[in-house]
PAZAPA-4460 file (N, C-alpha, C; in steps of 0.05 Angstrom, whole numbers, plus 32768, in hexadecimal, padded with zeros to 4 digits):
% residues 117
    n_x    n_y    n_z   ca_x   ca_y   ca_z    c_x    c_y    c_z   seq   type   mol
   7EA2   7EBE   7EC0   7EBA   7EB0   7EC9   7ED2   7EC0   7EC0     1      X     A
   7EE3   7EC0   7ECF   7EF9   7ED3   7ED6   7F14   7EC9   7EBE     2      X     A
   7F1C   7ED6   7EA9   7F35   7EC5   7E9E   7F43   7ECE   7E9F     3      X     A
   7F54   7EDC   7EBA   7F68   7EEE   7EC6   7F75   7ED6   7ED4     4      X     A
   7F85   7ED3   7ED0   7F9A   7EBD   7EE3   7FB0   7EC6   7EF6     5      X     A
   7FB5   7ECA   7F01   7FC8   7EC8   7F15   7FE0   7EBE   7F15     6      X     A
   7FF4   7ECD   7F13   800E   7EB8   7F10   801C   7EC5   7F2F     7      X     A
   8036   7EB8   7F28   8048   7EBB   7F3F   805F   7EC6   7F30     8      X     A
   8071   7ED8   7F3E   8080   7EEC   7F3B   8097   7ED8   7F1E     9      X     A
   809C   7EBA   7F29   80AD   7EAF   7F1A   809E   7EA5   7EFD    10      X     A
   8085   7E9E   7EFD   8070   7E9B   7EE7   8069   7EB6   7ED3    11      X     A
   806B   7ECF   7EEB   806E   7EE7   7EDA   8081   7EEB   7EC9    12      X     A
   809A   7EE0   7ED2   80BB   7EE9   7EC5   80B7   7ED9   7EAB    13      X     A
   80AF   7EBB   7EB3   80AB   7EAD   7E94   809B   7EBE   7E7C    14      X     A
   808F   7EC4   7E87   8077   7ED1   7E77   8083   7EE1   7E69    15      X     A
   8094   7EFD   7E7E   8096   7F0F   7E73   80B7   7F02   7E59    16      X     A
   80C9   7EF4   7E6A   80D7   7EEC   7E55   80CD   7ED9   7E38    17      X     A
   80BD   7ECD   7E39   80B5   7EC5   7E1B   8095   7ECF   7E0D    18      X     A
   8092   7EDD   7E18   8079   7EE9   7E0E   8071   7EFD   7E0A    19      X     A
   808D   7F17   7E15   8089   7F30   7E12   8070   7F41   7E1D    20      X     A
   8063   7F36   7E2D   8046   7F3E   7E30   804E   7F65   7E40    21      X     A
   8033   7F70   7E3B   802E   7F8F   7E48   8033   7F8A   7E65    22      X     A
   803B   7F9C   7E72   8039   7F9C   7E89   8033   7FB8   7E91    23      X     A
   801B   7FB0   7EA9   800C   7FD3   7EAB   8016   7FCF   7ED0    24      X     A
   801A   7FE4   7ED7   8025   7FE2   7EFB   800E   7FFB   7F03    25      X     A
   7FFD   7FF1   7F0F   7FE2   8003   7F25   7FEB   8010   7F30    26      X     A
   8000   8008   7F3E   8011   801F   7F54   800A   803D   7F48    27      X     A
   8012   804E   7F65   800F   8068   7F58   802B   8075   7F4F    28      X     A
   802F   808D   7F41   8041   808F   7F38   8057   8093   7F44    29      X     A
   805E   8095   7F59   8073   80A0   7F6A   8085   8086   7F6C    30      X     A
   8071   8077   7F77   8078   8056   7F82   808B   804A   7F61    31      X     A
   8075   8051   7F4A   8083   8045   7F2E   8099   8051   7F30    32      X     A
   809E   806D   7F2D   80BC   8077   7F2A   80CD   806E   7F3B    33      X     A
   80C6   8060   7F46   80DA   8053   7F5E   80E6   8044   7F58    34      X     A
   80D8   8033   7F49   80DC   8013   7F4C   80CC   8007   7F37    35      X     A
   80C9   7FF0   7F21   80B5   7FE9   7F1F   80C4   7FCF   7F0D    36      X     A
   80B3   7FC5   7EFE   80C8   7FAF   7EF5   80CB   7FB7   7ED2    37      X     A
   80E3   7FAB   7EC9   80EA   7FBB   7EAE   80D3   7FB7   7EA1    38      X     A
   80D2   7FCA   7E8E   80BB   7FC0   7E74   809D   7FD8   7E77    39      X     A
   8099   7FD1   7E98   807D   7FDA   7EA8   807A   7FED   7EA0    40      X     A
   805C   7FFB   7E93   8058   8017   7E97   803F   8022   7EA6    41      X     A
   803E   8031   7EB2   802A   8041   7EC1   8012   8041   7EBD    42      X     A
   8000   802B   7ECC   7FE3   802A   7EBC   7FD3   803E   7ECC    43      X     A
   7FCA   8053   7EAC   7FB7   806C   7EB9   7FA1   8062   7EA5    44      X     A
   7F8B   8073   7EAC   7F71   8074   7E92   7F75   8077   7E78    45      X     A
   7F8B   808B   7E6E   7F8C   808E   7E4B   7F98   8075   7E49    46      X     A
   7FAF   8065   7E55   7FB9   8050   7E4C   7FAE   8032   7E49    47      X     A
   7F96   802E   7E5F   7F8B   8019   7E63   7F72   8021   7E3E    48      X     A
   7F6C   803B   7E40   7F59   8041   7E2B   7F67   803D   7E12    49      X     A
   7F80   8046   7E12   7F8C   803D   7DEF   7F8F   8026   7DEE    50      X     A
   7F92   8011   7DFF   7FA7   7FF6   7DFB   7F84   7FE8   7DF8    51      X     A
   7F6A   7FEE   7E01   7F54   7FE5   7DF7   7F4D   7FE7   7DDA    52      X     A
   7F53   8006   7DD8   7F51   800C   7DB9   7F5F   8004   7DA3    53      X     A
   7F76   8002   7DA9   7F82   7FE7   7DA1   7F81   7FCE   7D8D    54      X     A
   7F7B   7FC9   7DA3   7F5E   7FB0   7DA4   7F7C   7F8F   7D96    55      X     A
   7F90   7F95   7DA1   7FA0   7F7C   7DAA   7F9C   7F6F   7DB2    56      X     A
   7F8A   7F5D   7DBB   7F7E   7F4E   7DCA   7F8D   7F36   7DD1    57      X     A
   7FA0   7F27   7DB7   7FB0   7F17   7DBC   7FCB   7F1A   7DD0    58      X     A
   7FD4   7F32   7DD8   7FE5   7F3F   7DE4   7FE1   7F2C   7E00    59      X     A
   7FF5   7F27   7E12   7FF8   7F1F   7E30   7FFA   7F39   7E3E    60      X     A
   7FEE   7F39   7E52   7FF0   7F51   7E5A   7FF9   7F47   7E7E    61      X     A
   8005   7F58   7E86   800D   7F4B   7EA9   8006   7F69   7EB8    62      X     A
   7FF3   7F66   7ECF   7FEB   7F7F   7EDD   7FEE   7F79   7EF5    63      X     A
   8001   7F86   7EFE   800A   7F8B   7F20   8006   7FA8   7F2E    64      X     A
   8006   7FA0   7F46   7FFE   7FBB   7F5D   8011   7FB7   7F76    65      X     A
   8006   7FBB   7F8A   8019   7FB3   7FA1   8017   7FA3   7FA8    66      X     A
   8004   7F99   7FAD   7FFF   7F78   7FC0   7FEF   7F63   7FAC    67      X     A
   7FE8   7F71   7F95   7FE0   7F56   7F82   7FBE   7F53   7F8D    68      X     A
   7FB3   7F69   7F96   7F99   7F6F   7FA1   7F8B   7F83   7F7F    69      X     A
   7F8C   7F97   7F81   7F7E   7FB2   7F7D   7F89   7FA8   7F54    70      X     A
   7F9D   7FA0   7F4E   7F9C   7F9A   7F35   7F8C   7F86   7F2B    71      X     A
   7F7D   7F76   7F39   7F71   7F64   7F2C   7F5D   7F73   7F20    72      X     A
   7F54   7F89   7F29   7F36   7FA1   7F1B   7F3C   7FA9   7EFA    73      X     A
   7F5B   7FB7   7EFB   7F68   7FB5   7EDD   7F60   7F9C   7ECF    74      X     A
   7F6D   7F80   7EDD   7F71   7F64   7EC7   7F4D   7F5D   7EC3    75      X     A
   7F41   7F68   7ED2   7F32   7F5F   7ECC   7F1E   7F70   7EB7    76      X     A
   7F1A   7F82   7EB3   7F13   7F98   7EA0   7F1D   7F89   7E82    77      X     A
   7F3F   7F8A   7E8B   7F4A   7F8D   7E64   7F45   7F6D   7E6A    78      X     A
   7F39   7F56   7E74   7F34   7F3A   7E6E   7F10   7F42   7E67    79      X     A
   7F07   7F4F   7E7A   7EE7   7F4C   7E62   7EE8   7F5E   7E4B    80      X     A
   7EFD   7F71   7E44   7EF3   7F7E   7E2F   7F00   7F76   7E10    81      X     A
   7F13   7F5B   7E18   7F15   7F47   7E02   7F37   7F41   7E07    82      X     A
   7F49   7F42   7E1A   7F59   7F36   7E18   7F5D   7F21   7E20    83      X     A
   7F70   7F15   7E18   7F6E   7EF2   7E17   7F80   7EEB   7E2E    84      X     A
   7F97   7EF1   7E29   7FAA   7EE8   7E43   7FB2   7F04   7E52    85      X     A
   7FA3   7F04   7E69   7FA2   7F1C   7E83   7FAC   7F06   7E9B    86      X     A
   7FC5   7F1B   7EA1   7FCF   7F0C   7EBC   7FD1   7F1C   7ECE    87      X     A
   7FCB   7F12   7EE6   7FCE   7F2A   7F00   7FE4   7F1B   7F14    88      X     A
   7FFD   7F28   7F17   8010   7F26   7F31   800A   7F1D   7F45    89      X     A
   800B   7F06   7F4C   8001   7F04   7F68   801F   7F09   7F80    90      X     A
   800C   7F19   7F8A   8021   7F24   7F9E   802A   7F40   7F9A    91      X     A
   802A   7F4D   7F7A   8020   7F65   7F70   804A   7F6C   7F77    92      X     A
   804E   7F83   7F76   806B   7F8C   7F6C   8073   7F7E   7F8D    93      X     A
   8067   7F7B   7FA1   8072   7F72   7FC3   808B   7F5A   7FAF    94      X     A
   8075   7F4D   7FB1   8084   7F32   7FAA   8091   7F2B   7F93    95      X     A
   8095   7F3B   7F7B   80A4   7F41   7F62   80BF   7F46   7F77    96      X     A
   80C6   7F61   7F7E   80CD   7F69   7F86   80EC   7F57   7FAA    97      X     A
   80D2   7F4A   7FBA   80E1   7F37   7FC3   80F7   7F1D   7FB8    98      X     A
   80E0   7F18   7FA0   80EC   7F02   7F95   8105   7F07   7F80    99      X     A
   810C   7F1E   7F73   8116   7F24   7F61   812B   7F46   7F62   100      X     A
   8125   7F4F   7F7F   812C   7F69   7F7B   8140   7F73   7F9F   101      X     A
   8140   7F61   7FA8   8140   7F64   7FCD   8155   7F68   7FCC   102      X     A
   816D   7F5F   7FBC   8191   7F51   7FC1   8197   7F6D   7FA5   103      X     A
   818C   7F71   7F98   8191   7F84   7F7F   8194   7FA6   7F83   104      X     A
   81A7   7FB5   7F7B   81A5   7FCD   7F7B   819B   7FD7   7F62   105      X     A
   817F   7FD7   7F61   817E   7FE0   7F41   8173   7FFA   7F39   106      X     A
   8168   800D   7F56   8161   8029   7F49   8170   8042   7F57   107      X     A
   816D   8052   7F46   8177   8077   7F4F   8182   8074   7F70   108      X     A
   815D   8071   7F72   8158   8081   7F90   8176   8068   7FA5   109      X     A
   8175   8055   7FA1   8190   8036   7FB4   81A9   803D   7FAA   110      X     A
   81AD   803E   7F85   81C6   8049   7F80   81D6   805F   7F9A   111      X     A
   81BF   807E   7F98   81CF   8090   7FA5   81D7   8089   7FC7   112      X     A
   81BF   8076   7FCB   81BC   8075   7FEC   81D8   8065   7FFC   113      X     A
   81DF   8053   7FD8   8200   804C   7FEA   820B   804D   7FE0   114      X     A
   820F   8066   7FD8   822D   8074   7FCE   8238   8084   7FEF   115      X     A
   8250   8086   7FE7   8262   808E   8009   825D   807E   801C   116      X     A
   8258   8062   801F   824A   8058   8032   8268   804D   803A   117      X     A
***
């Protein structure tokens, strides 16, 4: 039985505001440098392998991708190999992103795009 839960982009924000939890983003790297949500870092193999080694287990951890599909494979790994609270994005950065990012100018690449406009 699966103890990866699913939240929603506004259940994520709680999370991440009182609980400080990890946040790993599946995306590939191009897409992260783009965009990703503060805190997030780039989940590759050495990092998924130290944060096991670790062995934090009490840690919250929140794992998003694009659509809140392909990250559940991450939540579900660091939930059998002993973490306790593993959350997966539902809706993955799409819907972070809609809900929290649509009306906002907040990276590089939008800064330059309306300047002289």
């Amino acid at each position: 039985m699966s103890t990866v839960i699913e939240v929603s982009p506004h259940e994520a924000k709680i999370i991440i505001e009182t609980h400080g939890p990890i946040l790993l983003d599946t995306r590939d790297a191009h897409s992260y440098k783009e965009q990703h949500i503060d805190g997030a870092m780039l989940a590759h193999d050495s990092l998924t392998e130290s944060l096991i080694k670790k062995k934090e287990y009490n840690r919250s951890i929140i794992v998003y991708c694009y659509q809140g599909i392909s990250s559940k494979d991450l939540a579900e790994l660091l939930s059998k190999v002993g973490f306790k609270s593993v959350y997966s994005l539902k809706g993955g950065f799409t819907a972070w992103k809609s809900t929290f990012l649509e009306n906002s100018v907040n990276t590089g690449a939008q800064d330059k795009a309306g300047q002289g406009s």
